[in-house]
Backbone as a chain_set.jsonl record, in Angstrom:
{"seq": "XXXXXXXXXXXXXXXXXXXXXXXXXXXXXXXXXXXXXXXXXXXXXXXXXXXXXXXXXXXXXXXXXXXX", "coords": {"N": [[1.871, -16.355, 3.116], [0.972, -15.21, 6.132], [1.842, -15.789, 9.031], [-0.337, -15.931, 11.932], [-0.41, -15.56, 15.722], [-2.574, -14.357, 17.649], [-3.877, -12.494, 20.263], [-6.693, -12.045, 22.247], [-8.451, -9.618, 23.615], [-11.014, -9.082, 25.762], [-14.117, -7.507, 26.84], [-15.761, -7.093, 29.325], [-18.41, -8.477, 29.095], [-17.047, -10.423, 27.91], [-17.009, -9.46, 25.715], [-15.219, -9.244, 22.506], [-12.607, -6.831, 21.683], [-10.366, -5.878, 21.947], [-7.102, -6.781, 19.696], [-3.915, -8.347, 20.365], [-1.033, -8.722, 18.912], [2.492, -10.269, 18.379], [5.231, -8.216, 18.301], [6.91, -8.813, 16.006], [4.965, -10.021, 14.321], [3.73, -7.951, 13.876], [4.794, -6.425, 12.098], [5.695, -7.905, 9.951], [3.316, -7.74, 8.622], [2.138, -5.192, 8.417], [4.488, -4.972, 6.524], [3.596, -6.721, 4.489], [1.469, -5.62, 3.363], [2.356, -3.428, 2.764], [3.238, -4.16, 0.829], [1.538, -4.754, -0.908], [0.237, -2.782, -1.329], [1.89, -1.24, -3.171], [1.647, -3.549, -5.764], [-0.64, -3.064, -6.628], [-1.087, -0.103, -6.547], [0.772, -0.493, -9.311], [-0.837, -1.719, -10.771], [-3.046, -0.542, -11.477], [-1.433, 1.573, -12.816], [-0.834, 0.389, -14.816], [-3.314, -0.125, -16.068], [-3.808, 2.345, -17.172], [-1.818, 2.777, -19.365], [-2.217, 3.478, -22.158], [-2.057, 6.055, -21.312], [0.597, 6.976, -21.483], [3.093, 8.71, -22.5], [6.421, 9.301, -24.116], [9.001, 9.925, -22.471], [11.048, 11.84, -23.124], [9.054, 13.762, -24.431], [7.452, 14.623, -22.771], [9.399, 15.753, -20.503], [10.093, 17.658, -22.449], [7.562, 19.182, -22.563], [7.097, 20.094, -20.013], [8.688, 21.96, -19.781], [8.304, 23.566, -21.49], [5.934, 24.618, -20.698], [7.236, 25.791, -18.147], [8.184, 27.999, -19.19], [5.865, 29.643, -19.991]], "CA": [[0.84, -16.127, 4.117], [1.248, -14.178, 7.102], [0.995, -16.743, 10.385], [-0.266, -14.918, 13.638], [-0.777, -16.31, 17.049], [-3.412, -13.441, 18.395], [-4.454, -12.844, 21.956], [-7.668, -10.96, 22.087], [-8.437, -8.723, 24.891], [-12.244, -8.544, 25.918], [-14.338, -6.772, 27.881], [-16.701, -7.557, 30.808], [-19.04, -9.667, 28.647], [-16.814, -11.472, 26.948], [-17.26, -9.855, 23.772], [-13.844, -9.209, 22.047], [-13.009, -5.358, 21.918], [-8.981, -5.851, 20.59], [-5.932, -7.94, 19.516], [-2.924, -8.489, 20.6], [0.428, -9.641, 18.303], [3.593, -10.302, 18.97], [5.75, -7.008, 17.421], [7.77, -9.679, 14.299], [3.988, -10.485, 13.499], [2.379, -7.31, 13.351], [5.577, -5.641, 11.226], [5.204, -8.713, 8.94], [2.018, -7.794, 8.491], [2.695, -3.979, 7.591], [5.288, -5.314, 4.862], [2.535, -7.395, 3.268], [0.201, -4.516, 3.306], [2.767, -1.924, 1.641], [3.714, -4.871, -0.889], [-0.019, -4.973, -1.883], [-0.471, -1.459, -1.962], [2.768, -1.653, -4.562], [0.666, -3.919, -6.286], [-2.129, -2.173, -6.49], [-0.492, 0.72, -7.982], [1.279, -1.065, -10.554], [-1.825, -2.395, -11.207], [-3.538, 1.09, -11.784], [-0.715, 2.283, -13.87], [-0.847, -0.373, -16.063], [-4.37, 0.437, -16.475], [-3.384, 4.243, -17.927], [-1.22, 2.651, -19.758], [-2.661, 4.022, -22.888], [-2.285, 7.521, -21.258], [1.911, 7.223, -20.947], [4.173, 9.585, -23.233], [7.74, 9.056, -23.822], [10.346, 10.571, -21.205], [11.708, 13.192, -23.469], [7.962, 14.249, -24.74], [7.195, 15.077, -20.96], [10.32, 16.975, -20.126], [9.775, 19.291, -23.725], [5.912, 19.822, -21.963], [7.033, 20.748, -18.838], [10.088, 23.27, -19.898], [7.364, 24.875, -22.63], [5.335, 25.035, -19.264], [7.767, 26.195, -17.14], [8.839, 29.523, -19.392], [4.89, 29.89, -20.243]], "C": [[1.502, -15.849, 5.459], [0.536, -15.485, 8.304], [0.947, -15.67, 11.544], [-0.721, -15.636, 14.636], [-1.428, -14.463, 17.996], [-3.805, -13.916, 19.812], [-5.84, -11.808, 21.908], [-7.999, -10.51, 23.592], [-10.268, -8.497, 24.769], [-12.503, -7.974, 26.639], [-15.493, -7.495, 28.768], [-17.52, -8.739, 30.462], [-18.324, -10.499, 28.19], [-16.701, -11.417, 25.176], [-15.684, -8.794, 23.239], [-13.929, -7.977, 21.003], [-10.979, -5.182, 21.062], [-8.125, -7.067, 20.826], [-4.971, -7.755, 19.557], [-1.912, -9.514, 19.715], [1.279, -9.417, 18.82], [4.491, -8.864, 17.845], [6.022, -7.569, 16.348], [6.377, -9.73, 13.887], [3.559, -9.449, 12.804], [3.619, -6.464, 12.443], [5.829, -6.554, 9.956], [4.207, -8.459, 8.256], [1.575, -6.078, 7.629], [3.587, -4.011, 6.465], [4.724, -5.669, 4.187], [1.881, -6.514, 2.91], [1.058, -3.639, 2.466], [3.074, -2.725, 0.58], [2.371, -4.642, -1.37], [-0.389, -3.795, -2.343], [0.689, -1.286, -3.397], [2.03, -2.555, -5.437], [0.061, -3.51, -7.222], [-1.609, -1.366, -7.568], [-0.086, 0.745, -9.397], [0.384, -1.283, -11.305], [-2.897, -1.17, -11.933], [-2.519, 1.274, -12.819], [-0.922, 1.769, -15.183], [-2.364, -0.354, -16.792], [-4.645, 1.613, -17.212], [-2.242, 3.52, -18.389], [-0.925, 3.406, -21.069], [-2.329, 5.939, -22.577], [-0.361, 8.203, -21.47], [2.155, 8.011, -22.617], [5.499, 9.566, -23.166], [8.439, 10.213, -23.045], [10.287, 12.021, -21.917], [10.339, 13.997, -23.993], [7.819, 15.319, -23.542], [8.092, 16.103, -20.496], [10.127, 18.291, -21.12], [8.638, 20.06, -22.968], [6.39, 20.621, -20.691], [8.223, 22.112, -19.2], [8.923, 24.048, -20.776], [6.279, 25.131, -21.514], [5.482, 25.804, -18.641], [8.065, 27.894, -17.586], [7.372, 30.187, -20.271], [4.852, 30.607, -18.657]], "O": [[2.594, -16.347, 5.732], [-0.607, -15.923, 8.432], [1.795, -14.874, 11.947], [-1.573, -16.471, 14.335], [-0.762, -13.718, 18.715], [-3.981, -15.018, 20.332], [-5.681, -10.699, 21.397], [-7.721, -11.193, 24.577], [-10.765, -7.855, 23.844], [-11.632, -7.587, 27.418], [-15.877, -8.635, 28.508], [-17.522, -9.776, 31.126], [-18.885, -11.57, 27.957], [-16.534, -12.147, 24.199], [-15.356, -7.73, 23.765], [-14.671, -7.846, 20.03], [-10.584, -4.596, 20.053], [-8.224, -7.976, 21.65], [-4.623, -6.864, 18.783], [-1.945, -10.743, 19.77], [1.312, -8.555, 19.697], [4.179, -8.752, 16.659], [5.48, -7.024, 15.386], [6.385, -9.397, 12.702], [3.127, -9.495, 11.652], [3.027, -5.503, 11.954], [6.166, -5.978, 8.922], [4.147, -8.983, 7.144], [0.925, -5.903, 6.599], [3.499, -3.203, 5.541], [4.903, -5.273, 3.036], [1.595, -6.648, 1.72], [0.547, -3.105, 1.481], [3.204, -2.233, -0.541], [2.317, -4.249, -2.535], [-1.07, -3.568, -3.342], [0.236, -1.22, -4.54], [1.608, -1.742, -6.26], [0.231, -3.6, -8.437], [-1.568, -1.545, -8.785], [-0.362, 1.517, -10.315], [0.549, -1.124, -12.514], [-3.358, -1.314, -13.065], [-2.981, 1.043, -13.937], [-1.111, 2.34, -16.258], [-2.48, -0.565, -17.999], [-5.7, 1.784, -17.822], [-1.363, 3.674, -17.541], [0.177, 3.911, -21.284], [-2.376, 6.83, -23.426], [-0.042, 9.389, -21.568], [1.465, 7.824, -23.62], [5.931, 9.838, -22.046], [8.19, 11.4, -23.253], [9.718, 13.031, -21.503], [10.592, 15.201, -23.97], [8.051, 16.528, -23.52], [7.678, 17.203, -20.127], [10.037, 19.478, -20.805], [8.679, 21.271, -22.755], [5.988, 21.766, -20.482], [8.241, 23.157, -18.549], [8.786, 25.254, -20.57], [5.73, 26.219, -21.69], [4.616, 26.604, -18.286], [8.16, 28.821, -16.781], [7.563, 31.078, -21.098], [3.829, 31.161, -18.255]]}, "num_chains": 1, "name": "protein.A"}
């Protein structure tokens, strides 16, 4: 878990418009986010799992592709 010490920035009323981190927080915070989207993906793939074809299948398809 991702700790942050936010500062929020309002406006005239009082009502809270943005946030302020410290730079280590908010690039912490972008690493968690691309790990999850890694994740994610993995998580998708493994879902089409059913759809995969071995290596050398794939390369034959694409060369009988490529001189089509």
């Amino acid at each position: 878990m991702v700790k942050v010490h936010p500062e929020y920035v309002v406006d005239a009323q009082q009502n809270p418009r943005a946030v302020l981190l410290p730079v280590e927080e908010w690039e912490q915070i972008v690493r968690e986010l691309e790990e999850l989207d890694d994740i994610r993906a993995y998580d998708a793939a493994l879902e089409h799992s059913a759809d995969r074809i071995p290596f050398e299948q794939a390369v034959r398809e694409l060369r009988e592709d490529y001189r089509t």
